[in-house]
TORTOR-582715 format. One record per residue (C-alpha): z, y, x. Coordinates in pm, whole numbers. Example, Ala and Ser with C-alpha at 12.3 -4.5 7.8 and 13.67 -1.06 7.14 Angstrom:
REC        z        y        x
REC      780     -450     1230
REC      714     -106     1367
//
This chain:
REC        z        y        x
REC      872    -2880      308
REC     1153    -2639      227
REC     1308    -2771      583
REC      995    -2653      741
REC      986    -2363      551
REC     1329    -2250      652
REC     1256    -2345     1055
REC      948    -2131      997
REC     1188    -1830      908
REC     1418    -1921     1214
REC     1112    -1946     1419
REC     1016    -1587     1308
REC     1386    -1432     1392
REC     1403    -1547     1687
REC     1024    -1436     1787
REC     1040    -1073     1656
REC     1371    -1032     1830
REC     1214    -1149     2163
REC      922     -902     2042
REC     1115     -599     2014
REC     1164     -513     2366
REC      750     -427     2381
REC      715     -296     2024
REC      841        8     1818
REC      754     -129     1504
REC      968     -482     1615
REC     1259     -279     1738
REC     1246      -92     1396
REC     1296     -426     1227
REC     1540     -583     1411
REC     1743     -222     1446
REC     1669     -136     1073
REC     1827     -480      980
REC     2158     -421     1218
REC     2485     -426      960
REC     2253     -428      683
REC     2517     -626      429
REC     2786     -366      570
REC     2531     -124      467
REC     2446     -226      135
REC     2817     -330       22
REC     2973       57      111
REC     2617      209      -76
REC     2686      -75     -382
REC     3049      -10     -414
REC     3024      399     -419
REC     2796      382     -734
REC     3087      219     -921
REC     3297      412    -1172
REC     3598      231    -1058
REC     3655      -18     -776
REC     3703     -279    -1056
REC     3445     -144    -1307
REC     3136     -370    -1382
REC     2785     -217    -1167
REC     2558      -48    -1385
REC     2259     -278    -1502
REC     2000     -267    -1151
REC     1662     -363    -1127
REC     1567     -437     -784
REC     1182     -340     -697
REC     1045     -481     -342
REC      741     -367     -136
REC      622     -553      187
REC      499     -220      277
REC      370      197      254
REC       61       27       46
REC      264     -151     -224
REC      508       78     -231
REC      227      337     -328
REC      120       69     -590
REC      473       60     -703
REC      591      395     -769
REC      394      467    -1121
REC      630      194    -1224
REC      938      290    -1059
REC      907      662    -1154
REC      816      563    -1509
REC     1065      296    -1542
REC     1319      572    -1422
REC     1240      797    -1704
REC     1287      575    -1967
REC     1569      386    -1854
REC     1820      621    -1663
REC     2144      405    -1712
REC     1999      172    -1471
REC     2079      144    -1078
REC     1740      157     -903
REC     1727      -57     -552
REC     1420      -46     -360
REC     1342     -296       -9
REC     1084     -309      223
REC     1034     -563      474
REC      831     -359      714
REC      930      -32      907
REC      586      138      848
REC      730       92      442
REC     1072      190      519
REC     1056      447      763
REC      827      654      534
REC     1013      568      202
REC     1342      608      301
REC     1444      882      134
REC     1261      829     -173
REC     1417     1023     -465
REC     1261      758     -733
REC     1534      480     -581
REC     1905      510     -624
REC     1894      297     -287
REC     1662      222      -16
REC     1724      -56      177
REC     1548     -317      466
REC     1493     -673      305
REC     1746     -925      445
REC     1539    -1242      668
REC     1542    -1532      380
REC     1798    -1754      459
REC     1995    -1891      167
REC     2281    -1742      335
REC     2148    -1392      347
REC     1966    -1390       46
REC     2315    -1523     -158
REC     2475    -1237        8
REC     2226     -964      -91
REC     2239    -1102     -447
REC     2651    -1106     -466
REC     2656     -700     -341
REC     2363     -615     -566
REC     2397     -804     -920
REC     2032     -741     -994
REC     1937     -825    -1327
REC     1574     -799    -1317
REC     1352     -831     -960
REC     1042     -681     -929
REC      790     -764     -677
REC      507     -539     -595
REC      198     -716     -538
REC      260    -1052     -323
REC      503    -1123      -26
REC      646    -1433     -175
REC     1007    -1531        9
REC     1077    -1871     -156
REC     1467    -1914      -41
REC     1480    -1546     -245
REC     1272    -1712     -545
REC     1502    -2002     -575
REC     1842    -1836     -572
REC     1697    -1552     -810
REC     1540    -1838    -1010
REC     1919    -2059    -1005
REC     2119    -1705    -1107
REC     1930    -1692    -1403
REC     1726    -1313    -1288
REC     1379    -1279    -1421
REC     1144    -1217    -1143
REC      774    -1030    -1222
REC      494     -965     -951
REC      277     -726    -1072
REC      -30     -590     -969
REC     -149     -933     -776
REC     -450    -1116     -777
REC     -525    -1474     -713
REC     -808    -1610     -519
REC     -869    -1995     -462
REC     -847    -1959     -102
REC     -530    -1867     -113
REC     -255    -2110       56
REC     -137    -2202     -291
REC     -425    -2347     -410
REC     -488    -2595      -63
REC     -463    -2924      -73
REC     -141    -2868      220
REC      -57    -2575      -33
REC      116    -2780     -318
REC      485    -2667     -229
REC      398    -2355     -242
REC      256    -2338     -549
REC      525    -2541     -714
REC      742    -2211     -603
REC      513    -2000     -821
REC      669    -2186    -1123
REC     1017    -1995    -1076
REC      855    -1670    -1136
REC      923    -1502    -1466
REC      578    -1321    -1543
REC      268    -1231    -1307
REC       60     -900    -1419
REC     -234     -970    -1240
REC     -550     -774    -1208
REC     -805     -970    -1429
REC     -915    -1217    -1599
REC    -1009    -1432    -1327
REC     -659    -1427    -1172
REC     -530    -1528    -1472
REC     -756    -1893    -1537
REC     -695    -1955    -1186
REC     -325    -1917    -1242
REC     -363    -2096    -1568
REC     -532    -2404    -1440
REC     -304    -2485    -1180
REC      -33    -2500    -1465
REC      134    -2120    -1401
REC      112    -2013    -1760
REC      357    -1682    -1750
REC       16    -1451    -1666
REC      -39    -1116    -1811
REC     -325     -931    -1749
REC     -227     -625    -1701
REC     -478     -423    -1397
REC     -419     -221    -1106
REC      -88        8    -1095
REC     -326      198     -776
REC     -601      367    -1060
REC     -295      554    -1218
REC     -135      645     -913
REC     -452      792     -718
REC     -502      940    -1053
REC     -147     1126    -1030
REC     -255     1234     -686
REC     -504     1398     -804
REC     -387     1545    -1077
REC      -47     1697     -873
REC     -191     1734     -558
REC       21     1859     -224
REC     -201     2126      -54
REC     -246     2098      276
REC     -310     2474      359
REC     -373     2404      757
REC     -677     2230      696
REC     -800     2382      383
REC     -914     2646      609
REC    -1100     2424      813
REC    -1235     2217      562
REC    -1448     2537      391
REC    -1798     2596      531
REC    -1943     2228      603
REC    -1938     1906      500
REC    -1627     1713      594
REC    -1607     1372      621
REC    -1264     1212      576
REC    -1225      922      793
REC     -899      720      697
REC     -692      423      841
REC     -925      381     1095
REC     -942       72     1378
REC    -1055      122     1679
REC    -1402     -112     1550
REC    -1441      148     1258
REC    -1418      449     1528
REC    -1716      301     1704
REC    -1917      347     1451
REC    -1784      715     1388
REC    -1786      832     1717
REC    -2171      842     1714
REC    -2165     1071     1453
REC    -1929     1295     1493
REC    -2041     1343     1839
REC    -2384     1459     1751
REC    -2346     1766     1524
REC    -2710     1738     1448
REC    -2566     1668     1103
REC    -2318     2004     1084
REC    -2026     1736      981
REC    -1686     1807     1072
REC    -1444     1534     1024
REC    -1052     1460      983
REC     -944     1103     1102
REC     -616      995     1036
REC     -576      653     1251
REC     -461      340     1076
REC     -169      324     1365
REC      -44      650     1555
REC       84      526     1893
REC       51      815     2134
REC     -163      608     2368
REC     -442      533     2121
REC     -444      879     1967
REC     -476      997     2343
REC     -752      796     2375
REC     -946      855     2072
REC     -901     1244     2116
REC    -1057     1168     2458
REC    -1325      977     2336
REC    -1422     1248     2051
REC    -1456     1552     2343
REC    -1449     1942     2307
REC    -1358     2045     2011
REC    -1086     1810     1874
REC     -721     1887     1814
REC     -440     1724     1660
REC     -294     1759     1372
REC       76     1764     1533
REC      -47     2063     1764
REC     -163     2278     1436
REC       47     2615     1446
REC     -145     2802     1226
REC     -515     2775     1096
REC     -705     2555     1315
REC     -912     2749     1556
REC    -1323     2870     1537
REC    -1492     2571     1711
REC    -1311     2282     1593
REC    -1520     2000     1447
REC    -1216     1736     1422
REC     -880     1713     1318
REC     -686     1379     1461
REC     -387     1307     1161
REC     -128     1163     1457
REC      147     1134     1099
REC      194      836      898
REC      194      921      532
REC      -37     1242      483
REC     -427     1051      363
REC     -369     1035      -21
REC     -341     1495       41
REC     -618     1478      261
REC     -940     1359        7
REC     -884     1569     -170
REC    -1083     1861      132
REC    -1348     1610      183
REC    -1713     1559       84
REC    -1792     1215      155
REC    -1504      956      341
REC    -1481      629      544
REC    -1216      349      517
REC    -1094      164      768
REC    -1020     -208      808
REC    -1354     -333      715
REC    -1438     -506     1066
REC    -1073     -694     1063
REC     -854     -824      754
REC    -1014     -595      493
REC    -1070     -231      416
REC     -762        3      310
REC     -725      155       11
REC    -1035      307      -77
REC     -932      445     -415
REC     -705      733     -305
REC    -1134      895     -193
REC    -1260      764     -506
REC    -1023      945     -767
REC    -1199     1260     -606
REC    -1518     1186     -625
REC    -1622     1124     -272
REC    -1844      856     -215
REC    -1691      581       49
REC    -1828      412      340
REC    -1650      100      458
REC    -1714     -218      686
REC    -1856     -545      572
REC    -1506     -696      536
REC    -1458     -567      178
REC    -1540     -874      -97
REC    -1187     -965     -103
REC    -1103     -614     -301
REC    -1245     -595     -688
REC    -1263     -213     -665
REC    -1474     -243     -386
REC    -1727     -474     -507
REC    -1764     -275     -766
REC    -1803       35     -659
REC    -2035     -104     -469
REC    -2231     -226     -805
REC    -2236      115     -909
REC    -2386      261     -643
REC    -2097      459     -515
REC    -1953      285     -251
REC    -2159      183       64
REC    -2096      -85      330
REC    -2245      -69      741
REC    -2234     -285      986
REC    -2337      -22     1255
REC    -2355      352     1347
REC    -2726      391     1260
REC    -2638      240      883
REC    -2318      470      811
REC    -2560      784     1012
REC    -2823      731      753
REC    -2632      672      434
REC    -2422     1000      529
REC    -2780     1234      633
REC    -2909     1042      278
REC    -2597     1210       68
REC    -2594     1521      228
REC    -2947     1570      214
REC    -2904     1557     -181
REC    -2637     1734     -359
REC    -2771     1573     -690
REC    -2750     1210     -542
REC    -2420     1296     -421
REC    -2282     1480     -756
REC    -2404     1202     -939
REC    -2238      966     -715
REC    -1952     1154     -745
REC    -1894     1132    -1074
REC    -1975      756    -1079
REC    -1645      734     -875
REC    -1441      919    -1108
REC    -1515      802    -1381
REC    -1480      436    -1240
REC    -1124      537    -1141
REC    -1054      675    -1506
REC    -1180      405    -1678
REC     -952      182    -1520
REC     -605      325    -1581
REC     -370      211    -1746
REC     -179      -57    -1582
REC      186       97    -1572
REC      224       80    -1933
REC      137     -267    -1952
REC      378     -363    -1709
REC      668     -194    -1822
REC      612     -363    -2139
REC      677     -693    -1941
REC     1009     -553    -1762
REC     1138     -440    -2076
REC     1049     -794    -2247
REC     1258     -927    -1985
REC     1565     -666    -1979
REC     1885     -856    -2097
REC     1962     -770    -2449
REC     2137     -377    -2510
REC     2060     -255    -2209
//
Protein backbone atom coordinates (compact mmCIF):
# COMPACT_ATOMS: atom_id res chain seq x y z
CA UNK A 1 0.00 0.00 0.00
CA UNK A 2 2.70 2.54 0.80
CA UNK A 3 3.94 1.75 -3.03
CA UNK A 4 0.57 2.83 -4.13
CA UNK A 5 0.47 5.48 -1.91
CA UNK A 6 3.68 7.01 -3.12
CA UNK A 7 2.58 6.45 -7.14
CA UNK A 8 -0.56 8.23 -6.00
CA UNK A 9 1.69 11.32 -5.00
CA UNK A 10 3.70 10.96 -8.37
CA UNK A 11 0.46 10.68 -10.11
CA UNK A 12 -0.63 14.02 -8.49
CA UNK A 13 2.83 15.97 -9.51
CA UNK A 14 2.76 15.17 -12.58
CA UNK A 15 -1.19 16.06 -13.06
CA UNK A 16 -1.16 19.52 -11.34
CA UNK A 17 1.90 20.40 -13.34
CA UNK A 18 0.06 19.47 -16.61
CA UNK A 19 -2.88 21.53 -14.83
CA UNK A 20 -1.16 24.67 -14.39
CA UNK A 21 -1.12 25.95 -17.81
CA UNK A 22 -5.32 26.46 -17.44
CA UNK A 23 -5.37 27.33 -13.73
CA UNK A 24 -4.11 30.23 -11.46
CA UNK A 25 -4.52 28.45 -8.43
CA UNK A 26 -2.27 25.26 -10.17
CA UNK A 27 0.34 27.66 -11.43
CA UNK A 28 0.44 29.12 -7.82
CA UNK A 29 1.37 25.67 -6.59
CA UNK A 30 3.71 24.53 -8.85
CA UNK A 31 5.41 28.32 -8.97
CA UNK A 32 5.02 28.70 -5.11
CA UNK A 33 6.95 25.33 -4.76
CA UNK A 34 9.92 26.45 -7.37
CA UNK A 35 13.45 26.40 -5.16
CA UNK A 36 11.46 25.88 -2.19
CA UNK A 37 14.50 23.87 -0.19
CA UNK A 38 16.82 26.83 -1.54
CA UNK A 39 14.23 28.89 0.02
CA UNK A 40 13.82 27.44 3.27
CA UNK A 41 17.70 26.61 3.89
CA UNK A 42 18.87 30.67 3.31
CA UNK A 43 15.43 31.66 5.70
CA UNK A 44 16.66 28.57 8.31
CA UNK A 45 20.24 29.49 8.34
CA UNK A 46 19.71 33.52 8.89
CA UNK A 47 17.81 32.80 12.22
CA UNK A 48 21.02 31.23 13.57
CA UNK A 49 23.23 33.05 16.07
CA UNK A 50 26.22 31.64 14.43
CA UNK A 51 26.66 29.54 11.29
CA UNK A 52 27.64 26.69 13.70
CA UNK A 53 25.25 27.52 16.60
CA UNK A 54 22.44 24.94 17.38
CA UNK A 55 18.61 26.39 15.79
CA UNK A 56 16.48 27.63 18.38
CA UNK A 57 13.81 24.96 19.56
CA UNK A 58 10.85 25.24 16.37
CA UNK A 59 7.54 24.02 16.36
CA UNK A 60 6.28 23.58 12.98
CA UNK A 61 2.29 24.31 12.63
CA UNK A 62 0.65 23.18 9.10
CA UNK A 63 -2.67 24.28 7.50
CA UNK A 64 -4.07 22.69 4.21
CA UNK A 65 -5.64 25.98 3.84
CA UNK A 66 -7.20 29.97 4.69
CA UNK A 67 -9.91 27.79 6.85
CA UNK A 68 -7.46 25.90 9.11
CA UNK A 69 -5.21 28.38 9.20
CA UNK A 70 -8.08 30.59 10.75
CA UNK A 71 -8.65 27.56 13.13
CA UNK A 72 -5.02 27.65 13.88
CA UNK A 73 -4.02 31.00 14.81
CA UNK A 74 -5.64 31.15 18.57
CA UNK A 75 -2.99 28.53 19.02
CA UNK A 76 -0.18 29.93 17.20
CA UNK A 77 -0.67 33.48 18.61
CA UNK A 78 -1.11 32.04 22.09
CA UNK A 79 1.60 29.57 21.85
CA UNK A 80 3.78 32.65 20.73
CA UNK A 81 3.14 34.51 23.87
CA UNK A 82 4.06 32.06 26.15
CA UNK A 83 6.87 30.56 24.53
CA UNK A 84 8.97 33.31 22.66
CA UNK A 85 12.40 31.40 22.57
CA UNK A 86 10.87 29.23 20.05
CA UNK A 87 11.25 29.45 16.06
CA UNK A 88 7.69 29.48 14.69
CA UNK A 89 7.33 27.74 10.98
CA UNK A 90 4.07 27.80 9.41
CA UNK A 91 3.09 25.64 5.72
CA UNK A 92 0.29 25.54 3.67
CA UNK A 93 -0.30 23.26 0.95
CA UNK A 94 -2.72 25.37 -0.98
CA UNK A 95 -2.20 28.91 -2.59
CA UNK A 96 -5.66 30.23 -1.47
CA UNK A 97 -3.75 29.45 2.34
CA UNK A 98 -0.52 30.79 1.36
CA UNK A 99 -1.14 33.60 -0.74
CA UNK A 100 -3.31 35.20 2.01
CA UNK A 101 -1.04 34.14 5.00
CA UNK A 102 2.08 34.93 3.73
CA UNK A 103 3.08 37.55 5.61
CA UNK A 104 1.64 36.53 8.75
CA UNK A 105 3.36 38.26 11.72
CA UNK A 106 2.31 35.21 14.20
CA UNK A 107 5.05 32.85 12.10
CA UNK A 108 8.75 33.42 12.18
CA UNK A 109 8.44 31.68 8.61
CA UNK A 110 5.89 31.04 6.08
CA UNK A 111 6.50 28.55 3.78
CA UNK A 112 4.62 26.13 0.80
CA UNK A 113 4.52 22.38 2.02
CA UNK A 114 7.07 20.25 0.08
CA UNK A 115 5.00 17.19 -2.29
CA UNK A 116 5.57 14.00 0.21
CA UNK A 117 8.18 12.11 -1.10
CA UNK A 118 10.55 10.60 1.44
CA UNK A 119 13.10 12.51 -0.34
CA UNK A 120 11.50 15.88 0.09
CA UNK A 121 10.03 15.40 3.25
CA UNK A 122 13.81 14.16 4.75
CA UNK A 123 15.00 17.31 3.29
CA UNK A 124 12.44 19.69 4.85
CA UNK A 125 13.06 17.95 8.19
CA UNK A 126 17.17 18.25 7.96
CA UNK A 127 16.78 22.40 7.19
CA UNK A 128 14.06 22.74 9.82
CA UNK A 129 14.93 20.52 13.05
CA UNK A 130 11.35 20.74 14.22
CA UNK A 131 10.84 19.46 17.51
CA UNK A 132 7.21 19.42 17.81
CA UNK A 133 4.64 19.30 14.47
CA UNK A 134 1.42 20.55 14.66
CA UNK A 135 -1.29 19.80 12.32
CA UNK A 136 -4.36 21.87 12.07
CA UNK A 137 -7.35 19.90 11.60
CA UNK A 138 -6.73 16.87 9.02
CA UNK A 139 -4.59 16.71 5.76
CA UNK A 140 -2.78 13.59 6.72
CA UNK A 141 0.67 13.14 4.41
CA UNK A 142 1.79 9.65 5.58
CA UNK A 143 5.56 9.69 3.99
CA UNK A 144 5.65 13.12 6.42
CA UNK A 145 4.04 10.96 9.40
CA UNK A 146 6.57 8.26 9.12
CA UNK A 147 9.81 10.20 8.95
CA UNK A 148 8.43 12.63 11.79
CA UNK A 149 7.30 9.44 13.58
CA UNK A 150 11.21 7.58 12.89
CA UNK A 151 13.05 11.15 14.11
CA UNK A 152 11.49 10.79 17.24
CA UNK A 153 9.06 14.49 16.76
CA UNK A 154 5.75 14.38 18.46
CA UNK A 155 3.07 15.10 16.03
CA UNK A 156 -0.66 16.55 17.41
CA UNK A 157 -3.77 17.24 15.08
CA UNK A 158 -5.97 19.29 16.78
CA UNK A 159 -9.22 20.48 16.24
CA UNK A 160 -10.37 17.20 14.05
CA UNK A 161 -13.21 15.13 14.14
CA UNK A 162 -13.76 11.59 13.16
CA UNK A 163 -16.69 10.21 11.37
CA UNK A 164 -17.06 6.41 10.41
CA UNK A 165 -17.27 7.18 6.88
CA UNK A 166 -14.18 8.35 6.77
CA UNK A 167 -11.46 6.37 4.54
CA UNK A 168 -9.85 5.18 7.74
CA UNK A 169 -12.46 3.36 9.03
CA UNK A 170 -13.28 1.23 5.37
CA UNK A 171 -12.78 -2.01 5.05
CA UNK A 172 -9.95 -0.86 1.91
CA UNK A 173 -9.06 1.84 4.67
CA UNK A 174 -6.88 -0.36 7.07
CA UNK A 175 -3.40 1.18 5.95
CA UNK A 176 -4.48 4.18 6.53
CA UNK A 177 -5.56 3.88 9.73
CA UNK A 178 -2.57 1.93 10.84
CA UNK A 179 -0.78 5.50 9.92
CA UNK A 180 -2.96 7.15 12.56
CA UNK A 181 -0.95 5.11 15.16
CA UNK A 182 2.31 7.36 14.57
CA UNK A 183 0.53 10.37 15.71
CA UNK A 184 1.44 11.73 19.11
CA UNK A 185 -2.03 13.13 20.43
CA UNK A 186 -5.43 14.02 18.51
CA UNK A 187 -7.61 17.00 20.23
CA UNK A 188 -10.67 16.25 18.67
CA UNK A 189 -13.99 17.95 18.91
CA UNK A 190 -16.12 15.55 21.12
CA UNK A 191 -16.84 12.82 22.62
CA UNK A 192 -17.92 10.90 19.77
CA UNK A 193 -14.62 11.43 17.89
CA UNK A 194 -12.94 10.21 20.60
CA UNK A 195 -14.83 6.33 21.04
CA UNK A 196 -14.57 6.16 17.44
CA UNK A 197 -10.87 6.79 17.66
CA UNK A 198 -10.76 4.62 20.70
CA UNK A 199 -12.34 1.57 19.25
CA UNK A 200 -10.31 1.26 16.35
CA UNK A 201 -7.29 1.03 18.88
CA UNK A 202 -5.99 5.00 18.52
CA UNK A 203 -5.89 5.64 22.22
CA UNK A 204 -3.72 9.15 22.27
CA UNK A 205 -7.37 11.23 22.06
CA UNK A 206 -8.00 14.34 23.94
CA UNK A 207 -11.04 15.99 23.84
CA UNK A 208 -10.35 19.16 23.63
CA UNK A 209 -13.32 21.28 21.12
CA UNK A 210 -13.21 23.65 18.43
CA UNK A 211 -10.10 26.22 18.25
CA UNK A 212 -12.96 28.24 15.57
CA UNK A 213 -15.50 29.37 18.85
CA UNK A 214 -12.43 31.31 20.33
CA UNK A 215 -11.24 32.69 17.26
CA UNK A 216 -14.71 34.08 15.83
CA UNK A 217 -14.95 35.13 19.36
CA UNK A 218 -11.59 37.31 18.99
CA UNK A 219 -13.12 38.67 15.84
CA UNK A 220 -15.58 39.94 17.45
CA UNK A 221 -14.23 41.20 20.20
CA UNK A 222 -11.20 43.22 18.02
CA UNK A 223 -13.00 43.81 15.10
CA UNK A 224 -11.36 45.60 11.74
CA UNK A 225 -13.95 48.24 10.60
CA UNK A 226 -14.74 48.29 7.35
CA UNK A 227 -15.74 52.04 7.04
CA UNK A 228 -16.75 51.73 3.09
CA UNK A 229 -19.56 49.68 3.79
CA UNK A 230 -20.55 50.74 7.19
CA UNK A 231 -22.13 53.51 5.39
CA UNK A 232 -24.03 51.37 3.30
CA UNK A 233 -24.94 48.93 5.66
CA UNK A 234 -27.10 51.72 7.95
CA UNK A 235 -30.77 52.16 6.99
CA UNK A 236 -32.01 48.47 5.99
CA UNK A 237 -31.61 45.18 6.62
CA UNK A 238 -28.48 43.63 5.15
CA UNK A 239 -28.06 40.30 4.45
CA UNK A 240 -24.50 38.97 4.36
CA UNK A 241 -24.13 36.37 1.84
CA UNK A 242 -20.65 34.54 2.21
CA UNK A 243 -18.53 31.93 0.23
CA UNK A 244 -21.09 31.60 -2.09
CA UNK A 245 -21.35 28.83 -5.23
CA UNK A 246 -22.84 29.57 -8.04
CA UNK A 247 -25.96 26.81 -6.69
CA UNK A 248 -26.21 29.03 -3.46
CA UNK A 249 -26.51 32.33 -5.79
CA UNK A 250 -29.54 30.79 -7.40
CA UNK A 251 -31.29 30.80 -4.65
CA UNK A 252 -30.18 34.49 -3.72
CA UNK A 253 -30.65 36.01 -6.83
CA UNK A 254 -34.47 35.77 -6.40
CA UNK A 255 -34.29 37.76 -3.56
CA UNK A 256 -32.16 40.22 -3.92
CA UNK A 257 -33.69 40.98 -7.17
CA UNK A 258 -37.07 41.74 -5.82
CA UNK A 259 -36.68 44.56 -3.25
CA UNK A 260 -40.18 43.89 -2.16
CA UNK A 261 -38.33 42.94 1.02
CA UNK A 262 -36.10 46.46 1.35
CA UNK A 263 -32.88 43.94 1.76
CA UNK A 264 -29.67 45.04 0.60
CA UNK A 265 -27.01 42.50 0.50
CA UNK A 266 -23.03 42.05 0.43
CA UNK A 267 -21.83 38.75 -1.28
CA UNK A 268 -18.43 37.89 -1.09
CA UNK A 269 -18.01 34.76 -3.67
CA UNK A 270 -16.45 31.57 -2.42
CA UNK A 271 -13.85 31.99 -5.59
CA UNK A 272 -13.07 35.53 -7.21
CA UNK A 273 -12.08 34.78 -10.82
CA UNK A 274 -12.88 37.89 -12.83
CA UNK A 275 -15.12 35.91 -15.16
CA UNK A 276 -17.55 34.65 -12.54
CA UNK A 277 -17.66 37.91 -10.60
CA UNK A 278 -18.48 39.46 -14.14
CA UNK A 279 -21.10 37.27 -14.41
CA UNK A 280 -22.73 37.36 -11.16
CA UNK A 281 -22.63 41.29 -11.18
CA UNK A 282 -24.48 40.78 -14.49
CA UNK A 283 -26.87 38.53 -13.24
CA UNK A 284 -27.72 40.81 -10.00
CA UNK A 285 -28.60 44.12 -12.49
CA UNK A 286 -28.78 47.94 -11.68
CA UNK A 287 -27.62 48.71 -8.73
CA UNK A 288 -24.61 46.47 -7.92
CA UNK A 289 -20.98 47.48 -7.61
CA UNK A 290 -17.91 45.94 -6.57
CA UNK A 291 -16.16 46.10 -3.83
CA UNK A 292 -12.67 46.64 -5.78
CA UNK A 293 -14.37 49.75 -7.59
CA UNK A 294 -15.33 51.42 -3.98
CA UNK A 295 -13.51 54.94 -3.89
CA UNK A 296 -15.30 56.39 -1.30
CA UNK A 297 -18.80 55.66 0.33
CA UNK A 298 -20.76 53.55 -1.90
CA UNK A 299 -23.23 55.57 -3.85
CA UNK A 300 -27.37 56.39 -3.10
CA UNK A 301 -29.02 53.48 -5.01
CA UNK A 302 -26.88 50.64 -4.37
CA UNK A 303 -28.58 47.51 -3.04
CA UNK A 304 -25.35 45.13 -3.42
CA UNK A 305 -21.88 45.07 -2.76
CA UNK A 306 -19.86 42.10 -4.76
CA UNK A 307 -16.52 41.31 -2.19
CA UNK A 308 -14.18 40.43 -5.54
CA UNK A 309 -11.04 39.99 -2.32
CA UNK A 310 -10.12 36.86 -0.73
CA UNK A 311 -9.79 37.29 2.98
CA UNK A 312 -12.26 40.22 4.08
CA UNK A 313 -15.85 37.86 5.43
CA UNK A 314 -14.84 37.32 9.15
CA UNK A 315 -14.97 41.98 9.05
CA UNK A 316 -17.95 41.81 7.13
CA UNK A 317 -20.77 40.08 9.83
CA UNK A 318 -20.17 42.01 11.77
CA UNK A 319 -22.69 45.06 9.34
CA UNK A 320 -25.19 42.40 8.80
CA UNK A 321 -28.67 41.47 10.09
CA UNK A 322 -29.27 38.08 9.06
CA UNK A 323 -26.42 35.97 6.62
CA UNK A 324 -26.18 32.98 4.21
CA UNK A 325 -23.32 30.40 3.87
CA UNK A 326 -22.25 28.94 1.05
CA UNK A 327 -21.28 25.38 0.14
CA UNK A 328 -24.40 23.75 1.25
CA UNK A 329 -25.49 22.35 -2.34
CA UNK A 330 -21.73 20.80 -2.90
CA UNK A 331 -19.12 19.36 -0.23
CA UNK A 332 -20.59 21.20 2.78
CA UNK A 333 -21.33 24.66 4.03
CA UNK A 334 -18.34 27.13 5.04
CA UNK A 335 -17.75 28.34 8.15
CA UNK A 336 -20.83 29.48 9.51
CA UNK A 337 -19.55 30.57 12.91
CA UNK A 338 -17.63 33.74 11.93
CA UNK A 339 -22.13 35.10 11.45
CA UNK A 340 -22.94 33.34 14.51
CA UNK A 341 -20.43 35.05 17.07
CA UNK A 342 -22.59 38.20 16.03
CA UNK A 343 -25.67 37.17 16.45
CA UNK A 344 -27.04 36.86 12.99
CA UNK A 345 -29.11 34.07 12.35
CA UNK A 346 -27.68 31.77 9.26
CA UNK A 347 -29.24 30.30 6.31
CA UNK A 348 -27.37 27.50 4.60
CA UNK A 349 -28.02 24.54 2.03
CA UNK A 350 -29.06 21.05 2.92
CA UNK A 351 -25.43 19.82 2.74
CA UNK A 352 -24.66 20.75 6.38
CA UNK A 353 -24.94 17.34 8.82
CA UNK A 354 -21.37 16.72 8.40
CA UNK A 355 -20.58 20.05 10.69
CA UNK A 356 -21.58 19.69 14.69
CA UNK A 357 -22.06 23.49 14.93
CA UNK A 358 -24.44 23.32 12.35
CA UNK A 359 -26.65 20.68 13.53
CA UNK A 360 -26.87 22.33 16.36
CA UNK A 361 -27.61 25.48 15.71
CA UNK A 362 -30.02 24.12 13.91
CA UNK A 363 -31.49 22.38 17.28
CA UNK A 364 -31.68 25.63 18.71
CA UNK A 365 -33.57 27.23 16.41
CA UNK A 366 -31.00 29.59 15.09
CA UNK A 367 -29.72 28.28 12.13
CA UNK A 368 -32.04 27.44 9.10
CA UNK A 369 -31.51 25.13 6.09
CA UNK A 370 -33.46 25.61 2.21
CA UNK A 371 -33.46 23.76 -0.49
CA UNK A 372 -34.96 26.57 -2.73
CA UNK A 373 -35.53 30.36 -3.17
CA UNK A 374 -39.14 30.33 -1.89
CA UNK A 375 -37.73 28.50 1.57
CA UNK A 376 -34.66 30.97 2.23
CA UNK A 377 -37.51 34.09 0.86
CA UNK A 378 -39.79 33.06 3.62
CA UNK A 379 -37.50 32.29 6.51
CA UNK A 380 -35.77 35.82 5.75
CA UNK A 381 -39.61 37.94 5.35
CA UNK A 382 -40.35 35.54 8.77
CA UNK A 383 -37.15 37.24 10.73
CA UNK A 384 -37.53 40.50 9.51
CA UNK A 385 -41.04 40.66 10.06
CA UNK A 386 -40.17 40.13 13.91
CA UNK A 387 -37.47 41.92 15.61
CA UNK A 388 -38.31 39.84 18.82
CA UNK A 389 -37.99 36.43 16.90
CA UNK A 390 -34.92 37.70 15.48
CA UNK A 391 -33.32 39.27 18.86
CA UNK A 392 -34.12 36.22 20.47
CA UNK A 393 -32.55 34.27 17.81
CA UNK A 394 -29.81 36.34 18.04
CA UNK A 395 -28.86 35.82 21.21
CA UNK A 396 -29.38 32.01 20.89
CA UNK A 397 -26.32 32.31 18.52
CA UNK A 398 -24.18 34.06 20.83
CA UNK A 399 -24.53 32.53 23.47
CA UNK A 400 -24.07 29.10 21.60
CA UNK A 401 -20.72 30.51 20.38
CA UNK A 402 -19.72 31.53 24.08
CA UNK A 403 -20.59 28.56 25.58
CA UNK A 404 -18.33 26.72 23.53
CA UNK A 405 -14.93 28.37 23.95
CA UNK A 406 -12.33 27.26 25.21
CA UNK A 407 -10.43 24.96 23.08
CA UNK A 408 -6.94 26.81 22.79
CA UNK A 409 -6.15 26.28 26.30
CA UNK A 410 -6.73 22.75 26.17
CA UNK A 411 -4.54 22.27 23.41
CA UNK A 412 -1.66 24.07 24.43
CA UNK A 413 -1.75 22.00 27.42
CA UNK A 414 -1.07 19.00 25.01
CA UNK A 415 1.92 20.88 23.07
CA UNK A 416 3.45 21.76 26.18
CA UNK A 417 3.03 17.99 27.53
CA UNK A 418 4.91 17.14 24.58
CA UNK A 419 7.75 19.99 24.52
CA UNK A 420 11.19 18.26 25.13
CA UNK A 421 12.28 18.79 28.63
CA UNK A 422 13.79 22.77 29.53
CA UNK A 423 12.61 24.24 26.78
Amino acid sequence: MRTIYGLFVWLYLVAIRLYAPFSAKARLWVSGRRHLDARMREAASAGQAAPDSPPPPTIWFHCASLGEFEQGRPVMERFAREHPRWRRLLTFFSPSGYEISKHYPGADHVFYLPPDTPARVADFLDIWQPRLAVFVKYEFWFNTLRLLYRRGIPVVFFSSRFRLEQYFFRPWGRWFKKQLALVSCFVVQDEASRQLLHQHGITRVVVGGDTRFDRVIRLRENPAPCPVLAGFASGAALLVAGSTWPADEKLLLPLIRDKSPGLKAIIAPHEVDPVRIAKLAESLGEGTLLYSGLKGDVPPGTRVVIVDRIGLLSQLYRYGQLAYIGGGFGKGIHNILEAATYGLPVFFGPNYHKFAEAVELVEKKAAFCVTDAEGLRRGIETLLADPFLRERTANTARRYVEQNAGATGRVIEVLEGLMPTGS
